[in-house]
N, CA, C and O atoms as a DFTB+ gen file, in Angstrom:
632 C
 N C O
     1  1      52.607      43.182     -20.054
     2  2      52.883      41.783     -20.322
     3  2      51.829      40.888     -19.648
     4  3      51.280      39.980     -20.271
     5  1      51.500      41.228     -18.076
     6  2      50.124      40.477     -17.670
     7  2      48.895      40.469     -18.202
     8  3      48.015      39.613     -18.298
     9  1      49.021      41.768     -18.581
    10  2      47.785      41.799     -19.648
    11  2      47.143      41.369     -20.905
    12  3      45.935      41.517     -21.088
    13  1      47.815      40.920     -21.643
    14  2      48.488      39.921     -22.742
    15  2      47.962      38.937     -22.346
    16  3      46.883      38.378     -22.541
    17  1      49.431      38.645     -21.355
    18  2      49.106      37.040     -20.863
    19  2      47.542      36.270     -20.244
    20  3      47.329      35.057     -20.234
    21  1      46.837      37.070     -19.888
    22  2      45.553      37.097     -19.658
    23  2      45.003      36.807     -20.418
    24  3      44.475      35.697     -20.468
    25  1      44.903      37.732     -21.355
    26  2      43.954      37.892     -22.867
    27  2      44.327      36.559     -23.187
    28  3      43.417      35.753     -23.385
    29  1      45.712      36.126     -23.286
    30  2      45.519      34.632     -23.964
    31  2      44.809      33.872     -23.538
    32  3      43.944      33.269     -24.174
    33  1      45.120      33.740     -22.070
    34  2      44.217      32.722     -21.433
    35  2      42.729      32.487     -21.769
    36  3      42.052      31.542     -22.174
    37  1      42.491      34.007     -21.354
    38  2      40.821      33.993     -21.619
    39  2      40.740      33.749     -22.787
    40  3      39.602      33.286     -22.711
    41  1      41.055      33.632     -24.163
    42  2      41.090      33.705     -25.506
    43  2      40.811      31.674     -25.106
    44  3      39.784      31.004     -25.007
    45  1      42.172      31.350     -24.994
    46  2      42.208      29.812     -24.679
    47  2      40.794      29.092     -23.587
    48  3      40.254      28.001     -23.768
    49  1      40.503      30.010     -22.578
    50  2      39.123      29.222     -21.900
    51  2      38.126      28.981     -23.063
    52  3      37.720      27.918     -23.533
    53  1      37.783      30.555     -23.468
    54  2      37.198      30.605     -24.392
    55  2      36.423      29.569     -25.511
    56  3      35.250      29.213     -25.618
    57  1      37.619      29.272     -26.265
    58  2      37.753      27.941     -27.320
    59  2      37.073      26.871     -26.307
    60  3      35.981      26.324     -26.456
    61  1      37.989      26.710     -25.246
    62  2      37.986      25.178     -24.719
    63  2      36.281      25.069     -24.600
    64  3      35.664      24.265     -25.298
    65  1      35.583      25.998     -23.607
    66  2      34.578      25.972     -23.074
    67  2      33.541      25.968     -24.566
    68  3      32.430      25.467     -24.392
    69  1      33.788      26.389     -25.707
    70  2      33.125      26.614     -26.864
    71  2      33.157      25.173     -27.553
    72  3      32.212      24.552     -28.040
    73  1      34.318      24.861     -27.473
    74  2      34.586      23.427     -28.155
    75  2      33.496      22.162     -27.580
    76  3      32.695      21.442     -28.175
    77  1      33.880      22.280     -26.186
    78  2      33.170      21.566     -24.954
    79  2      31.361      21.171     -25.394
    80  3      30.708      20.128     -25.354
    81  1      31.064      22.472     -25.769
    82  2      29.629      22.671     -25.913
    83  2      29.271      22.044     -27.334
    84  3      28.157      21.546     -27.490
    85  1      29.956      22.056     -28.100
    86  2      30.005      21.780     -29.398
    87  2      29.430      19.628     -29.376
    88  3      28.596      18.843     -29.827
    89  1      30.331      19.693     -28.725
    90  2      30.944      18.671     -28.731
    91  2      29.693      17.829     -27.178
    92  3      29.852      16.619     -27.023
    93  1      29.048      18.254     -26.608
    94  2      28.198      18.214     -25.565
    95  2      26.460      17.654     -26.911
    96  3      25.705      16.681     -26.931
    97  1      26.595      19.027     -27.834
    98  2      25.696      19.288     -28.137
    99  2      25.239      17.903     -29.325
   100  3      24.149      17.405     -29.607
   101  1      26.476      17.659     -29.741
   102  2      26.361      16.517     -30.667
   103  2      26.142      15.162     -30.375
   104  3      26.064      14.328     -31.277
   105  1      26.013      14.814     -28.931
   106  2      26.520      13.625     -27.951
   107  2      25.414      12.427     -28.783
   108  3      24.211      12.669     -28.880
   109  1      25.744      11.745     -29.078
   110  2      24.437      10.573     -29.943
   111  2      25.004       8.914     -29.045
   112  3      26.032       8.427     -29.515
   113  1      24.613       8.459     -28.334
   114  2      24.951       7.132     -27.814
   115  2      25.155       6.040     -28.783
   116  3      24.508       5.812     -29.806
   117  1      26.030       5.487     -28.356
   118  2      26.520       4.292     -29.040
   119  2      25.595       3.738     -29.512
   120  3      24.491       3.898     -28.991
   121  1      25.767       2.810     -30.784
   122  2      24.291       1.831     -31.074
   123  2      24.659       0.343     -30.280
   124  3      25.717      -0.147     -29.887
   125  1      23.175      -0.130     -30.253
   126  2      23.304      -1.273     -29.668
   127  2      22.647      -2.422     -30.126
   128  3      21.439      -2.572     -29.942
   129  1      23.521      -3.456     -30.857
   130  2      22.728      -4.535     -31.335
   131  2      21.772      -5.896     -31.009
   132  3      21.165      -6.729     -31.682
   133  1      21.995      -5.627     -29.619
   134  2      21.447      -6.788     -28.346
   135  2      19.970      -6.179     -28.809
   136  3      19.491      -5.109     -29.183
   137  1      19.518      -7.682     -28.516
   138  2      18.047      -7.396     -28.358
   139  2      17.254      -7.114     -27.004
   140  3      16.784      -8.166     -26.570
   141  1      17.019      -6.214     -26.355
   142  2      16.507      -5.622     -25.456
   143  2      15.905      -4.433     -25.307
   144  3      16.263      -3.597     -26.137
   145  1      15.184      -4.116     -24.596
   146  2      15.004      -2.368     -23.949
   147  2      16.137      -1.700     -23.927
   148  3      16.752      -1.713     -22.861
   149  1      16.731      -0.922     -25.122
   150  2      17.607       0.018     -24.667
   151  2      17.504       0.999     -23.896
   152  3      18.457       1.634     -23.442
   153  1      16.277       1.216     -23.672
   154  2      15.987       2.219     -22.366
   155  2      16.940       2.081     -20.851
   156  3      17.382       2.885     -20.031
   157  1      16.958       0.632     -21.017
   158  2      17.686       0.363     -19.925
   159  2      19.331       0.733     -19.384
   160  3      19.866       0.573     -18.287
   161  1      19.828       1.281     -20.648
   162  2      21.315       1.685     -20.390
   163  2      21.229       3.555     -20.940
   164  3      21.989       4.479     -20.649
   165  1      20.495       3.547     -21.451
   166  2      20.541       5.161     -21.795
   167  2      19.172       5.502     -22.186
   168  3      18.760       5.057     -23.257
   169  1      18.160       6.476     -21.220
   170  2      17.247       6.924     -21.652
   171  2      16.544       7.405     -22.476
   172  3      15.331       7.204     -22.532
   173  1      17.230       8.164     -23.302
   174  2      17.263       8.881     -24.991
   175  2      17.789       7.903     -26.181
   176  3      18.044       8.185     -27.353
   177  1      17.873       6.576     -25.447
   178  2      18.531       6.049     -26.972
   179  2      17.055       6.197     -27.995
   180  3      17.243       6.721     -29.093
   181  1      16.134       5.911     -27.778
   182  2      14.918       5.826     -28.789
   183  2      14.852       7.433     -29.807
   184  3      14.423       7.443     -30.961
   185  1      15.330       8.590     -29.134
   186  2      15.712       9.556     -30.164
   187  2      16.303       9.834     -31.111
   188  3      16.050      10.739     -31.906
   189  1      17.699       8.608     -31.139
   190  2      18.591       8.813     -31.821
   191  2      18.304       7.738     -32.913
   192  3      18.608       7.798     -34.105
   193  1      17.647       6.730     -32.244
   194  2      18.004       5.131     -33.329
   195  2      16.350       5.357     -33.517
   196  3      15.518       6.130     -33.043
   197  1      16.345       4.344     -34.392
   198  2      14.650       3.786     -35.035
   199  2      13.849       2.685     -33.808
   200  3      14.406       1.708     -33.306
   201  1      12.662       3.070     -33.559
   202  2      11.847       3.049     -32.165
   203  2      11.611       1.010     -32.634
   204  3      11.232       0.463     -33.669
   205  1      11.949       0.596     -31.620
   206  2      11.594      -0.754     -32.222
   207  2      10.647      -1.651     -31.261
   208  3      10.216      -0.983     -30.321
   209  1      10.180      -3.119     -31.265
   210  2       9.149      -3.072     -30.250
   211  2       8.652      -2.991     -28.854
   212  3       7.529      -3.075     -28.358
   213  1      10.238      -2.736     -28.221
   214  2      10.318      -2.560     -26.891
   215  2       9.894      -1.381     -26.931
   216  3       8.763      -1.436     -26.448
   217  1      10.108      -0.410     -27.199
   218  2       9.812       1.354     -27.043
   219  2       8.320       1.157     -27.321
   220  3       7.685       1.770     -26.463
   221  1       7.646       0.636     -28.053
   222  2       6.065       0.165     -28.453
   223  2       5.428      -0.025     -27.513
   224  3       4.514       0.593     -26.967
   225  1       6.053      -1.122     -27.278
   226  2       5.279      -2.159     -25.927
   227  2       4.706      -0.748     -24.696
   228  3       3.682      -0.897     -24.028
   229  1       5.506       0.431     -24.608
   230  2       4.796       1.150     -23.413
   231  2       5.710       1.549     -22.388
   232  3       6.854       1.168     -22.635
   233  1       5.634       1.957     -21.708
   234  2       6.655       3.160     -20.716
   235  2       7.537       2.035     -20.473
   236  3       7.092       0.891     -20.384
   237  1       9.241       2.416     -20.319
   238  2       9.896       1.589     -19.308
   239  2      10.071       1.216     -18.138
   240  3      10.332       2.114     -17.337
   241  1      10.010       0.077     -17.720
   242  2       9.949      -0.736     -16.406
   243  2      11.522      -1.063     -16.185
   244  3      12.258      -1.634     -16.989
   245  1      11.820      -0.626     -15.060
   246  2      12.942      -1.207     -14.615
   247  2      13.317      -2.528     -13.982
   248  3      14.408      -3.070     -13.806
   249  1      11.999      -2.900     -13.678
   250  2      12.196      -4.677     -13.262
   251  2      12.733      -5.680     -14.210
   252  3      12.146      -6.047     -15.228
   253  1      14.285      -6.240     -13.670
   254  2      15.160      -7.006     -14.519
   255  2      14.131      -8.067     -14.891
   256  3      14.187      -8.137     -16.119
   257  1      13.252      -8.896     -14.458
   258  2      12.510      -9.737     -15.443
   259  2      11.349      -9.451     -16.075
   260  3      10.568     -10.318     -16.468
   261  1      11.133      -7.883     -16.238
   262  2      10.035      -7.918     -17.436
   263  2       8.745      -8.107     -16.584
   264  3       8.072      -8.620     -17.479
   265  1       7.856      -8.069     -15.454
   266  2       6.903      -8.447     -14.851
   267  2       6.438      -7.290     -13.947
   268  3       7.285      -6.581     -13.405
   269  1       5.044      -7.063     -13.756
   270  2       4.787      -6.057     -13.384
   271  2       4.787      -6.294     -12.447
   272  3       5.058      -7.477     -12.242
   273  1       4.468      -5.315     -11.036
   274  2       4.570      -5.226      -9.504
   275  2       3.000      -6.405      -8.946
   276  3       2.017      -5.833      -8.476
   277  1       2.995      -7.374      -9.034
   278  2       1.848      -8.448      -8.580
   279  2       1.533      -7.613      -7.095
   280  3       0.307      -7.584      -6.983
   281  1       1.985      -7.133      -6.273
   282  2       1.869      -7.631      -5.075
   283  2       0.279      -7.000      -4.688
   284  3      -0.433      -7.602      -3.885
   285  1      -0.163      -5.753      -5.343
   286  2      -1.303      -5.420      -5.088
   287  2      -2.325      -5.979      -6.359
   288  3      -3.440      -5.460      -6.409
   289  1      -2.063      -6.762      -7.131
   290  2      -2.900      -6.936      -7.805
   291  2      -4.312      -8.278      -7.650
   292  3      -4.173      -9.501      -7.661
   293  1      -5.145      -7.750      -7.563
   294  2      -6.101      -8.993      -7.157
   295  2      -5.936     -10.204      -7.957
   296  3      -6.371     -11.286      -7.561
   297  1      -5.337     -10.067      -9.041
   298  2      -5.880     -11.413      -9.710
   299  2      -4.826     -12.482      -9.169
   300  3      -4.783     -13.696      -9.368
   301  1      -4.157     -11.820      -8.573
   302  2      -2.695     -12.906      -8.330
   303  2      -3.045     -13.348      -6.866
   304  3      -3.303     -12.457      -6.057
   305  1      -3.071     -14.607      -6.485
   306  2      -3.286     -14.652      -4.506
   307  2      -4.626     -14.262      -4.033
   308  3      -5.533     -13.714      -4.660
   309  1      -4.584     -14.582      -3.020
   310  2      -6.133     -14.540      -2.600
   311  2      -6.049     -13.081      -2.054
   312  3      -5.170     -12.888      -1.215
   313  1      -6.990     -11.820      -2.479
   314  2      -7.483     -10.730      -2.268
   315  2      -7.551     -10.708      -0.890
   316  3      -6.827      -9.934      -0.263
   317  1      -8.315     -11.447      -0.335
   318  2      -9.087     -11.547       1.196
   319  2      -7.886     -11.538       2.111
   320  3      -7.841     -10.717       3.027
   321  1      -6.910     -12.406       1.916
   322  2      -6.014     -12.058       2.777
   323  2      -5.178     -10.962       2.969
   324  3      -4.913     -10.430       4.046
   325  1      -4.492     -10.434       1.064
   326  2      -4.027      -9.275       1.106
   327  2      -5.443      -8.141       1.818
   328  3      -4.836      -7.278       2.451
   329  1      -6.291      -7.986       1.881
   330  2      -6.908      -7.352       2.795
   331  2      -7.163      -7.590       4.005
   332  3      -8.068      -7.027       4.621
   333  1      -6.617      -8.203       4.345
   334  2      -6.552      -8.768       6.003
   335  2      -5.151      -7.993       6.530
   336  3      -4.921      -7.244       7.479
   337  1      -4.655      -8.329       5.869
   338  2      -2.949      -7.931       6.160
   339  2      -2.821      -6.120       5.828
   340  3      -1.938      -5.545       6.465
   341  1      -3.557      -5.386       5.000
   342  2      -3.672      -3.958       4.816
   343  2      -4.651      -3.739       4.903
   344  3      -5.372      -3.320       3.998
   345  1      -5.067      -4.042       6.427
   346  2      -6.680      -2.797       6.325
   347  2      -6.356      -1.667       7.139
   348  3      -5.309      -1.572       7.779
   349  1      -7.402      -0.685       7.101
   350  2      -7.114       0.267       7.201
   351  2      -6.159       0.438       8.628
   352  3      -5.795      -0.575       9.224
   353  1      -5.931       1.285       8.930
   354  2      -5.017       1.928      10.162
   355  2      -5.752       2.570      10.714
   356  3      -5.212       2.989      11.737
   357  1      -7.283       3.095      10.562
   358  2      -7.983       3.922      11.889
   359  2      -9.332       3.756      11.636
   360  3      -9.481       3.706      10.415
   361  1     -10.393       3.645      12.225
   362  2     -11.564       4.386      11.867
   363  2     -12.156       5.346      12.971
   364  3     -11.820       5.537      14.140
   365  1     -13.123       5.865      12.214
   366  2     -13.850       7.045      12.823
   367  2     -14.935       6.448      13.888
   368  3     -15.668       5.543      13.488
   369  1     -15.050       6.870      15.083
   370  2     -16.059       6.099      15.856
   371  2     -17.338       7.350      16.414
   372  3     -18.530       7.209      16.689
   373  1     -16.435       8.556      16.413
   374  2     -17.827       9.662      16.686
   375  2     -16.867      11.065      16.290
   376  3     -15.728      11.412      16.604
   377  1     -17.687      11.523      15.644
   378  2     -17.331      12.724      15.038
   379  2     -18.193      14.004      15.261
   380  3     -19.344      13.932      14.831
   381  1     -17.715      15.474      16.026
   382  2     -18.795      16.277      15.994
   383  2     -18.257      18.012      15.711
   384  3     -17.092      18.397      15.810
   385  1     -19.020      18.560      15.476
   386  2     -18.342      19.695      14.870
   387  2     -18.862      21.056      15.803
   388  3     -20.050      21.277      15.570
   389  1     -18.453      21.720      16.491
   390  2     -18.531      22.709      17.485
   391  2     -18.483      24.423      16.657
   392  3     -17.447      24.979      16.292
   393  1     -19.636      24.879      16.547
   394  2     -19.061      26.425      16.104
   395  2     -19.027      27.595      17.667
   396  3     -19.684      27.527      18.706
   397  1     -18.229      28.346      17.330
   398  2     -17.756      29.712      18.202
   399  2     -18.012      30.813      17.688
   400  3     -18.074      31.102      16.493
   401  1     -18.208      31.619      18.831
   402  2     -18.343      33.126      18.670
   403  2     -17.245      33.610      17.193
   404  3     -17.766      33.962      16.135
   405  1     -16.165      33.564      17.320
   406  2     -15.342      33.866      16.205
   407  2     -15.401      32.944      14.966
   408  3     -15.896      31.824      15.094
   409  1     -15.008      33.283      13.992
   410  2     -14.600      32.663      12.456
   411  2     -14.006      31.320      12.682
   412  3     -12.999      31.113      12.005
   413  1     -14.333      30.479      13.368
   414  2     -13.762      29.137      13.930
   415  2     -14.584      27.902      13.934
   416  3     -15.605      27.834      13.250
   417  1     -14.098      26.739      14.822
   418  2     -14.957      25.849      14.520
   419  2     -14.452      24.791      14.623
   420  3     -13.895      24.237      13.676
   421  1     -14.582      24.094      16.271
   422  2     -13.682      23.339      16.788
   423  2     -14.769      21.605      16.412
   424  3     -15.938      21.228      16.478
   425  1     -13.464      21.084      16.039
   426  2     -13.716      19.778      15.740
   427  2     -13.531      18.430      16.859
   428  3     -12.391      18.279      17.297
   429  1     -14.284      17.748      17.188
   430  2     -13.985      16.421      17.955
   431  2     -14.017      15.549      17.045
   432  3     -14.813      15.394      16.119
   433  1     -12.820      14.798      17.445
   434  2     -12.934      13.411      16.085
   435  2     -12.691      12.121      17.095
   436  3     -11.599      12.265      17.646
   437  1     -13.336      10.947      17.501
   438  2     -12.955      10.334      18.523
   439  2     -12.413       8.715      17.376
   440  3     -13.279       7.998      16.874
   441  1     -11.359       8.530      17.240
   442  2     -10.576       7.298      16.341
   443  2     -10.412       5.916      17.231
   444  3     -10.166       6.009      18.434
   445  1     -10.551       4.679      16.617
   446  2      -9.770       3.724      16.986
   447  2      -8.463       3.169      16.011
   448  3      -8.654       2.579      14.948
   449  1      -7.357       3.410      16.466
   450  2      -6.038       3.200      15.702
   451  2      -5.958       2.211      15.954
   452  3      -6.641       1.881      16.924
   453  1      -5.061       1.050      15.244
   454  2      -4.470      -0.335      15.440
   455  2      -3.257      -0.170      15.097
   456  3      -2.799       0.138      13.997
   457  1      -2.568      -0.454      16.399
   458  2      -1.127      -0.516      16.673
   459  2      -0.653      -1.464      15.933
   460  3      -1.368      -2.364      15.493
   461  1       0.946      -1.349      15.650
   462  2       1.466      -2.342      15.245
   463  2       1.542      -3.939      15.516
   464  3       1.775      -4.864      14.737
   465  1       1.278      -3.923      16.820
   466  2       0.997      -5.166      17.353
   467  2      -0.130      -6.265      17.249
   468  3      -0.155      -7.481      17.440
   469  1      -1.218      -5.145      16.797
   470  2      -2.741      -5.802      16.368
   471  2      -3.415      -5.010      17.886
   472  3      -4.410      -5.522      18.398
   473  1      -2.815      -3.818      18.487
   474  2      -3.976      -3.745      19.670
   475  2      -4.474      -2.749      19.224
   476  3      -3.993      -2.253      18.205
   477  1      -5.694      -2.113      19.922
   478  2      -6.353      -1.508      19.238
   479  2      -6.211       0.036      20.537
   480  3      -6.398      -0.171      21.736
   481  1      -5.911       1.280      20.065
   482  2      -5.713       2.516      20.833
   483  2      -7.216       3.605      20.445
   484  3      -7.504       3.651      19.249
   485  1      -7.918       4.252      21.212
   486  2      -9.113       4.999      21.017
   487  2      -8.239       6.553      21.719
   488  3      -7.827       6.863      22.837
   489  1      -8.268       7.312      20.188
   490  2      -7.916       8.830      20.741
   491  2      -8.668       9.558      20.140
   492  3      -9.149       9.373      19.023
   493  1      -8.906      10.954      21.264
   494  2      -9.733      12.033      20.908
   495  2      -9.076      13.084      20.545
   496  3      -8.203      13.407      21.351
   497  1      -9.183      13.805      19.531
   498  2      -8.860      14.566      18.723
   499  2      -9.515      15.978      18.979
   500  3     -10.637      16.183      18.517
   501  1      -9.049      16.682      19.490
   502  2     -10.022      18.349      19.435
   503  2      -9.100      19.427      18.807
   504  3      -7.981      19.770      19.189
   505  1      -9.863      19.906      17.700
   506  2      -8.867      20.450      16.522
   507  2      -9.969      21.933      16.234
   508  3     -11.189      21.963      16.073
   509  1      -9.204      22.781      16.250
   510  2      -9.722      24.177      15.927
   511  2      -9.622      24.431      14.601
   512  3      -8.432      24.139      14.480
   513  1      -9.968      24.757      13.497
   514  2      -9.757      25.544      12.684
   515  2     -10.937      26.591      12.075
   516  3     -12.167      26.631      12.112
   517  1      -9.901      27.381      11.517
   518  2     -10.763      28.576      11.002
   519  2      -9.852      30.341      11.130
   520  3      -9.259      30.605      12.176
   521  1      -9.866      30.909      10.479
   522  2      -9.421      32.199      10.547
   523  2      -9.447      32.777      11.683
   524  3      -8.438      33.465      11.842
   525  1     -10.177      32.803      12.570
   526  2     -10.117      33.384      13.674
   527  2      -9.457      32.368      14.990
   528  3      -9.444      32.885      16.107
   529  1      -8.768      30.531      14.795
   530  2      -8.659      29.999      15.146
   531  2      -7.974      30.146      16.725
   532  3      -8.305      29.560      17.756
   533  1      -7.016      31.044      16.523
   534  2      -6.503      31.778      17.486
   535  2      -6.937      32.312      19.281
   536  3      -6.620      32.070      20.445
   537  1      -7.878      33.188      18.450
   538  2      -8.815      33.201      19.772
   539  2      -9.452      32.509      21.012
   540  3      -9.524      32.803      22.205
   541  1      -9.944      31.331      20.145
   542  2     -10.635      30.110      21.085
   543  2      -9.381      29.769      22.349
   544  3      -8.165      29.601      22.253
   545  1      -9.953      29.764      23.066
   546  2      -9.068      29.646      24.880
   547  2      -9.042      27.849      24.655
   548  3      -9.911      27.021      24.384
   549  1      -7.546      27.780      24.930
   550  2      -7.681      26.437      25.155
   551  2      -8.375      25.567      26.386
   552  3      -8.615      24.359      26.382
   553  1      -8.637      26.565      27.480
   554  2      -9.945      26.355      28.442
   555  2     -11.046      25.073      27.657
   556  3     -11.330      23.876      27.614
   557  1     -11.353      26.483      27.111
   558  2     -13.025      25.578      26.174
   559  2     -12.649      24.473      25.273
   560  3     -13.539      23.773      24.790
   561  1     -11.476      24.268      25.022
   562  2     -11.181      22.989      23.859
   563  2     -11.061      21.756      25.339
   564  3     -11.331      20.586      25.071
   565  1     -10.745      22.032      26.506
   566  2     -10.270      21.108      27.442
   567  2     -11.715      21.036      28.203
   568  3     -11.525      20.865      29.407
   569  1     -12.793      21.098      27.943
   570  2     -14.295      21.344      28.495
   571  2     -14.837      20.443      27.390
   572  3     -15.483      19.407      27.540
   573  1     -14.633      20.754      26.782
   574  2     -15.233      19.990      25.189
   575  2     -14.820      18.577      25.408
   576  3     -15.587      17.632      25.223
   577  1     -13.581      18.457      25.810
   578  2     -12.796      16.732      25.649
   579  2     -13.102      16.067      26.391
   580  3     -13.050      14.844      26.259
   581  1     -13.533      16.687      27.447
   582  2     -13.689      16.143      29.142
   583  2     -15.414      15.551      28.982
   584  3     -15.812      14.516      29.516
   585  1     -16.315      16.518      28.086
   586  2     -17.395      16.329      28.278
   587  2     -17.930      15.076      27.508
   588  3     -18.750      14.212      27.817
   589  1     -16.985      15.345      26.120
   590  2     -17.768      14.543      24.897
   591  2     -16.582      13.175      24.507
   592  3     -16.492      12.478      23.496
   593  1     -15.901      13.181      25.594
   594  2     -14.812      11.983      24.698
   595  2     -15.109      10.676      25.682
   596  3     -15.391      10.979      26.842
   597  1     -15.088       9.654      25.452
   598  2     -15.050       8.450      25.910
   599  2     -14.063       8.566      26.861
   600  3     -12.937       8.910      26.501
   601  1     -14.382       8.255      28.411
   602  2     -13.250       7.790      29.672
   603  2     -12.077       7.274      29.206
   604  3     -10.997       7.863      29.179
   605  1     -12.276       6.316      28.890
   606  2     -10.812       5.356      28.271
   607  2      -9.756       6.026      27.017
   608  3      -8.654       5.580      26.697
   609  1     -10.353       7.034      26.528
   610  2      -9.382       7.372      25.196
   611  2      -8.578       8.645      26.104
   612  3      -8.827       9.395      27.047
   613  1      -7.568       8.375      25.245
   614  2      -6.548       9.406      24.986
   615  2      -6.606      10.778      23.938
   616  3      -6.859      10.780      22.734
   617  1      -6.332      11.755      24.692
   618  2      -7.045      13.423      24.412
   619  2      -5.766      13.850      24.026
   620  3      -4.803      13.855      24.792
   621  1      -5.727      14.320      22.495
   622  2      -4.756      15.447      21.967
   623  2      -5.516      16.514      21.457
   624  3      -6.605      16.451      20.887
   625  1      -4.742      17.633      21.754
   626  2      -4.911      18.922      20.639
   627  2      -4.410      19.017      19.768
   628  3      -3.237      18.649      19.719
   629  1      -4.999      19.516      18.731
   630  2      -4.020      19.944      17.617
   631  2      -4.459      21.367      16.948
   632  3      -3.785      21.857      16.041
C-alpha cells in the first residue's frame, strides 16, 4: 500500500514539476503601452514585442532622467579643476632595479603619496621578484634600503 502511495506521489510531482516548466518556458511579459524604455521594467521585453526607438537609440541607461554620467566629462565644467581635485595619488621619484646571484631581482621604488589631507608621505619600496625570489636574505634587501633610500622616507618590504 506504501508503495502505491508513493508511486502516486511521484507520478503527481512529476506533472506538477513538468507543468511548471511548461509554463516557465512560455513566460512572454505583459505589453506595455506607455511611451518609454521598456527596458526599464523587464529586460527581455524587446524580444517579445517590436524593437521601437528607445531599443535604437543604444544600450540601456538606468539614469531616471535620460542623461549621461557628466561628471568626468570635459566638455561640461572647467577640466582644470576636475584635474586639480583627481590627480594622481603617487609619483615615482627614483626607481632602481638590483639583479642577484639567483633567478631574482630586487626592486627599489622610492614614491611620494598624497594623503588624504593634501600632505605629502615619501616611501621606499624594496620588492623582490623572480622565481628564485625566495632565496634572497632579507639581510641584503635591509642593506639596499639603508643605502639607497632617502633619510626621511619610510621603508617597506614587500
Amino acid at each position: 500500500m506504501k508503495s502505491i502511495l508513493k508511486a502516486v506521489i511521484a507520478l503527481v510531482m512529476g506533472v506538477g514539476v513538468y507543468g511548471f516548466a511548461q509554463a516557465s518556458a512560455e513566460y512572454k511579459p505583459d505589453y506595455c503601452a506607455i511611451d518609454h524604455d521598456h527596458r526599464s521594467h523587464n529586460t527581455s521585453y524587446y524580444d517579445y514585442y517590436a524593437k521601437d526607438n528607445y531599443y535604437r537609440a543604444g544600450p540601456y541607461r538606468s539614469n531616471s532622467r535620460g542623461r549621461h554620467n557628466t561628471r568626468y566629462d570635459d566638455s561640461h565644467g572647467d577640466s582644470r579643476q576636475h584635474n586639480r581635485r583627481h590627480r594622481a595619488r603617487s609619483r615615482v621619484v627614483h626607481r632602481e632595479t638590483y639583479r642577484t646571484q639567483w633567478d631574482a631581482r630586487i626592486t627599489l621604488v622610492e614614491e611620494v603619496y598624497w594623503t588624504r589631507s593634501g600632505r605629502r608621505q615619501l616611501v621606499c619600496s624594496v620588492v623582490v621578484r623572480g622565481y628564485d625570489a625566495h632565496h634572497v636574505p632579507h639581510r641584503r634587501l635591509k642593506r639596499i634600503a639603508n643605502r639607497d633610500c632617502s633619510s626621511r622616507a619610510r621603508i617597506q618590504y614587500l
